[in-house]
N, C-alpha and C positions, 0 to 999 in steps of 0.2 A: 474500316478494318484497321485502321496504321493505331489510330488512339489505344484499341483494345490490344496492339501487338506491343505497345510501349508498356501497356499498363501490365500485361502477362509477363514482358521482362522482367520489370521490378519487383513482380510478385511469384515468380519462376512457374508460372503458369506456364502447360505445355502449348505447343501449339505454332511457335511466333519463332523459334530456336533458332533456324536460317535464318530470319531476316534481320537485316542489318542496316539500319538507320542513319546514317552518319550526323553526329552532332556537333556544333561549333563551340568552339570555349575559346572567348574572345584573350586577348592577355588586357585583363583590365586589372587596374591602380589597386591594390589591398594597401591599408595602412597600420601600422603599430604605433597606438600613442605612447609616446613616454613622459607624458604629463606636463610640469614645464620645461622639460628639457623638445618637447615639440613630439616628432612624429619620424617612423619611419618608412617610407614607401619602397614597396615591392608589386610584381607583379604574378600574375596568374603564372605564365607559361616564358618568360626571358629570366635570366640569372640576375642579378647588380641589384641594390638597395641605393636612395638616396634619402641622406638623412633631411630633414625640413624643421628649421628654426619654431619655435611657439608662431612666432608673427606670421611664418607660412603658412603653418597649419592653421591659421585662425582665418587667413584669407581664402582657402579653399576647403571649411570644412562645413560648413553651412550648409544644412540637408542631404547629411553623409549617416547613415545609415551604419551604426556598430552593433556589432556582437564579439563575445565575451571569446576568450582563446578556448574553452570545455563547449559553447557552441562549434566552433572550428574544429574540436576533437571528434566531436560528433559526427560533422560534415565529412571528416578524412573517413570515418569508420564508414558513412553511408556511399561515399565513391567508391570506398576498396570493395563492399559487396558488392554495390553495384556490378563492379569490374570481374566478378567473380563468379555472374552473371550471368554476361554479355561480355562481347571481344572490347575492349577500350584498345584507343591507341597507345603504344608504349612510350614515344616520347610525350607523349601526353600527360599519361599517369606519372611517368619519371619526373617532369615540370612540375605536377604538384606536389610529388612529394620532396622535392626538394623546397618547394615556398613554404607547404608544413615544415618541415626540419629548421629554415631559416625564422620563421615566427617562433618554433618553440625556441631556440637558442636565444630571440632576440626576449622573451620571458623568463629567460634565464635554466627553461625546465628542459 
């Protein structure tokens, strides 16, 4: 039953509406390249950036996994329905969307 209650969330299928899931969203490393000027690291769900030299990012970026900043636009549009949903938690949602805000500022848009 929990797979089909997940799946009817996402799909606003009736049925599932009380139950409540709880899910983890770790505060894992996101990075912003800025080419040779290196990288910037941010995290999921804590505030602060550190910026990382070319040499750093080339020591830690080997089978690192990018998408483009219009993939990540994407991602913010599919959590907000998500959240629009189902109950998300609010410092949750508030933690992402300030690391969206800080990636688009650091793309300049």
């Amino acid at each position: 039953m929990l797979p089909f209650c997940i799946i009817s969330a996402l799909f606003n299928l009736s049925g599932c509406a009380s139950l409540q899931v709880p899910v983890t969203i770790n505060d894992e490393a996101l990075y912003y390249l800025k080419g040779p000027s290196g990288a910037v690291e941010m995290h999921f769900l804590t505030s602060g950036q550190t910026d990382l030299t070319l040499s750093q990012w080339n020591a830690i970026s080997e089978g690192m996994v990018c998408m483009g900043l219009s993939s990540f636009d994407d991602f913010n549009k599919e959590i907000s329905d998500l959240c629009s949903q189902v109950t998300c938690d609010y410092n949750t949602v508030k933690a992402f969307a300030a690391l969206y805000s800080k990636l688009k500022a650091e793309a300049g848009q």
